[in-house]
Steps between C-alpha positions, in 0.01 A plus 500: 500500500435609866152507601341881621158339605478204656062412567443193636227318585347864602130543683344797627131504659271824545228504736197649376216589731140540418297715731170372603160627665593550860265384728581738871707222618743556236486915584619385843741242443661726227509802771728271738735349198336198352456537095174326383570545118497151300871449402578328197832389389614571179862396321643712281769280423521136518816307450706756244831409423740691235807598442658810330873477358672881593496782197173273397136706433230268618133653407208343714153496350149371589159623579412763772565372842668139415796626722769711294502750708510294797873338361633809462435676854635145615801613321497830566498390917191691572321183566625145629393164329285236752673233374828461293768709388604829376869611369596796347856587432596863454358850545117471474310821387087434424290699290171311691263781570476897468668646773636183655814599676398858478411706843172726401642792719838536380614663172615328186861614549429325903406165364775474261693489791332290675492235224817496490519469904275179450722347238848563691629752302679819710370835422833564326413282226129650474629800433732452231116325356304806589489728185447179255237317685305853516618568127347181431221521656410866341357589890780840533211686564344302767800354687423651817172441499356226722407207313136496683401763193677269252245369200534111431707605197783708698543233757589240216744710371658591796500131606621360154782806484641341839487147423660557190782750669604279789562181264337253686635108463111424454233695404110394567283695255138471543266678213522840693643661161168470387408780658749744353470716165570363181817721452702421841383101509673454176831644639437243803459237255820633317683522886369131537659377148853687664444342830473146300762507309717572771440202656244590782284243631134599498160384507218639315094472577296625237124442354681584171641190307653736233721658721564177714648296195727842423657491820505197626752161463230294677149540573322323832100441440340489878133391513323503833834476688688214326696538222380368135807551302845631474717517267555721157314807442332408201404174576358566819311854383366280233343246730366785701354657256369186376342430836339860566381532150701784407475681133867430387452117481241360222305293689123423392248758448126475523438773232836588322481748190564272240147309638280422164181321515378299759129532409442191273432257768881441632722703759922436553565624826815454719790421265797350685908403490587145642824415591680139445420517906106582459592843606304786375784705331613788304843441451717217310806384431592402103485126490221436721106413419225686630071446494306771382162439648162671420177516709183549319136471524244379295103656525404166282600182294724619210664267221807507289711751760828621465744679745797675382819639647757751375810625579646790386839708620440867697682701154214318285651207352324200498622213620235183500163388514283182574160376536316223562343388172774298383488318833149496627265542159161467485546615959154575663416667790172474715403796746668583755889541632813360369898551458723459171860425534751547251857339539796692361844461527787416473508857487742648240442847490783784591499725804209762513144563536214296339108538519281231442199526364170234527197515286245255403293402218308273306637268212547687189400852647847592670437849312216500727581414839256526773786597766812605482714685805760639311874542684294352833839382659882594512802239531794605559821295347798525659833457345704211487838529790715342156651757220241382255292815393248599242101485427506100533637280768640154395675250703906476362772288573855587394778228464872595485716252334863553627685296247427306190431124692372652827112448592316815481443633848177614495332762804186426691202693447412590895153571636402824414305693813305808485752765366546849587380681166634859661878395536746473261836328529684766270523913520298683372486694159538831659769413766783303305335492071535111360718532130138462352382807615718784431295825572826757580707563835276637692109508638452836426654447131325171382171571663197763306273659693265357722693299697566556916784426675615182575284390863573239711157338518648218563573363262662823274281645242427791317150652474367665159267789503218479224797450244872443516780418251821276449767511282643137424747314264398178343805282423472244187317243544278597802163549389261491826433849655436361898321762774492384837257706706191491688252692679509441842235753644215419226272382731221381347592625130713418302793745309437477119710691269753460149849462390621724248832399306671780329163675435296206439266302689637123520246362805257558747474392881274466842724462792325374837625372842740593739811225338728590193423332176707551135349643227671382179415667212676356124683729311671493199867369462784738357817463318640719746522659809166737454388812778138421628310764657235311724215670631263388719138645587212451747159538419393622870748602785459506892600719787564248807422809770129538325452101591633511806767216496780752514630804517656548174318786326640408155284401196679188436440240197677165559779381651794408328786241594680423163536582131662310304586341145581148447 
């Protein structure tokens, strides 16, 4: 595929100058041209190289003033790069700043024009663009006005209504919709989904990793003016997160809510993930092993302690537990600090969330611990690239045999790397229905109320309200009622709620984290092909505009990929 953006090997230096007390020799030398200021040299970028394929959405993300905005006036031409290279193919329109491109004395209707002037495009051809940028950008009123009386919110729409009118080949967007009204950003976002699906190349700067990973093929992590990662949105959002310490990611907590104790001479602290690499982690892969290691401290000498460690899945179930009597009886401690390890792994366990939980105790009080830090850390398992599905993950080998005296040919199990847990190599219930799931012809006519249309996050869900209902077939000899879904805007808390089958409640759940994970839920085999009306409720719903992640002013429950019986 062609490349759009070409950045290579890209630096760009600022100078910054720090005025000083002036002494009246520096009055004087100042009045005949000579600048006294201290000058300091500062890089904004250092070395950035990256490509972007054409019709691909790359979304940029790091920490105020590591250089994002920086790339994309490079790109945009309004600055030039000290050292290295800068290629753009195509049409280039930037959303950079408010009222960039944009003469203060002239009226909207004026600089529509003279956008268009900048980006080649004859007057002819703005015309015929006129009434739908201005339609767009709900300004009929104050067209020929000049823009100098403009609020921050009218020139984004005005701006966003050309870039989206004149079809640029690449589009630079940097966080300016932020400053728009709920209402009108989420028909920008809704332009934006358009303007992706047809292929446009863009780039995308935002603070918000929500809206990143919904727009965005790639994402590029910039730190101090060198790049950190790039590559897949949710991989790289996750690292970010990781390495800012943002809510979505379970990483240690000083006081969580499930903290219990801590008074009878022993404290746990920092709980921790280690990779096979030493890494500190959150995510990994079925197969591998991973350290679970505890900090504590100790006011004085204590005899006979155990630790303990839990796991348990986000909808409740739970999965293991361990702890160190078996191993380390009759274990003292004398005053002071320490860490605990505990070795797991290989790791068997399906796709989805788990929380671990650490306590400790002495021997034969376990009903009485003297800490525990209850759901103190989050893993995330991803799912296994093979076909092999369900709430355990085995190694398999098949073995063919072609004829009666032929050897069996058997595959090779390959490494398995860190999966993507939010892609799925078939359709999707709602866009082409497997033979086990058989809920009528149509959306409107298999699914109850509740439901919103299909979106195109990515990837496609549906979004229930507080409740919403489906209408399914179960086929002989399927007997495991699967919901896919998660709840990707949770922030800190977690979506709890209950399945209802046919009027009856079969299960419980607790969704958390931003990755899809199956519930499976048993239900009872039939002699033959039986309706089932599946309901499914949350305890507590959210409004995204009243957190400020996004415009969306619906109370949404979870997310929803798949339903399914098998």
């Amino acid at each position: 595929m062609a490349k759009a953006v070409r950045f290579n090997g890209v630096s760009k230096k600022f100078e910054l100058r720090h005025s000083r007390d002036q002494s009246v020799f520096d009055i004087v030398t100042k009045a005949v041209g000579r600048n006294t200021d201290d000058v300091e040299q500062f890089w904004a970028l250092k070395r950035v190289t990256f490509n972007v394929e054409s019709g691909e959405t790359l979304g940029i993300i790091g920490r105020n003033g590591s250089g994002k905005s920086t790339i994309l006036k490079l790109l945009s031409g309004t600055l030039k790069p000290d050292y290295g290279s800068v290629d753009v193919e195509g049409r280039v329109f930037g959303l950079l700043e408010l009222g960039a491109g944009f003469h203060p004395d002239l009226s909207g209707r004026e600089n529509i024009f003279l956008n268009g002037a900048f980006l080649g495009i004859d007057r002819q051809q703005m015309e015929s663009l006129y009434e739908s940028i201005v339609a767009f950008a709900e300004l009929e009123q104050f067209i020929d006005t000049p823009i100098k009386h403009y609020s921050s919110g009218m020139y984004m729409r005005l701006g966003f209504s050309i870039a989206i009118a004149v079809r640029p080949d690449v589009l630079l967007i940097d966080e300016v919709l932020a400053v728009g009204d709920a209402a009108f950003a989420r028909k920008c976002y809704d332009a934006l989904a358009d303007a992706k699906r047809d292929g446009r190349t863009m780039l995308f700067v935002s603070h918000d990793p929500i809206l990143v990973r919904r727009f965005c093929d790639r994402v590029l992590w910039i730190e101090e003016g060198r790049v950190v990662q790039c590559g897949s949105a949710r991989e790289v959002i996750q690292s970010y997160l990781q390495h800012v310490g943002g809510p979505t990611v379970g990483e240690e907590h000083k006081q969580p809510a499930g903290d219990e104790g801590g008074a009878e001479g022993i404290l746990l602290s920092e709980v921790m993930c280690i990779d096979e690499l030493g890494n500190n982690t959150h995510t990994v892969s079925p197969g591998s092993s991973i350290r679970i290691r505890m900090s504590y401290s100790c006011k004085s000498m204590m005899k006979n302690v155990v630790f303990g460690c839990s796991l348990s899945r986000s909808d409740g179930l739970h999965v293991f537990e361990s702890s160190s009597e078996d191993q380390c009886r009759d274990y003292g401690l004398d005053s002071g600090f320490g860490q605990v390890e505990l070795l797991l792994g290989p790791l068997h366990m399906g796709p989805g969330v788990y929380n671990v939980s650490v306590g400790v105790w002495q021997v034969g009080n376990e009903k009485q611990p003297l800490h525990v830090l209850r759901q103190v850390l989050t893993l995330y398992m991803g799912r296994s690239e093979t076909r092999n599905r369900g709430a355990i993950f085995m190694h398999s080998r098949w073995g063919i045999k072609k004829e009666e005296y032929e050897p069996v040919v058997e595959g090779n199990l390959a490494h398995i790397p860190q999966p993507d847990m939010t892609t799925l190599p078939y359709s999707l219930a709602w866009s082409h229905a497997p033979e086990s799931l058989q809920m009528g012809n149509g959306e409107d006519e298999y699914l109850g109320s509740g439901w919103y249309p299909v979106e195109n996050w990515p990837p496609v869900v549906r979004w229930i309200g507080s409740s919403a209902c489906a209408v399914m077939t179960q086929d002989v000899g399927k007997g495991t009622l699967v919901i896919r879904a998660c709840r990707p805007l949770h922030r800190e808390a977690s979506a709890d709620g209950r399945v209802l089958l046919n009027g009856q409640e079969v299960t419980r759940f607790r969704l958390s984290g931003m990755d899809f994970e199956d519930l499976a839920i048993p239900i009872n085999p039939v002699a033959e092909p039986t309706r089932l009306e599946v309901v499914i409720e949350v305890d507590k719903t959210f409004v995204p505009d009243s957190m400020g992640i996004d415009p969306d002013t619906r109370e949404l429950g979870i997310a929803i990929r798949e339903l399914r019986v098998e």
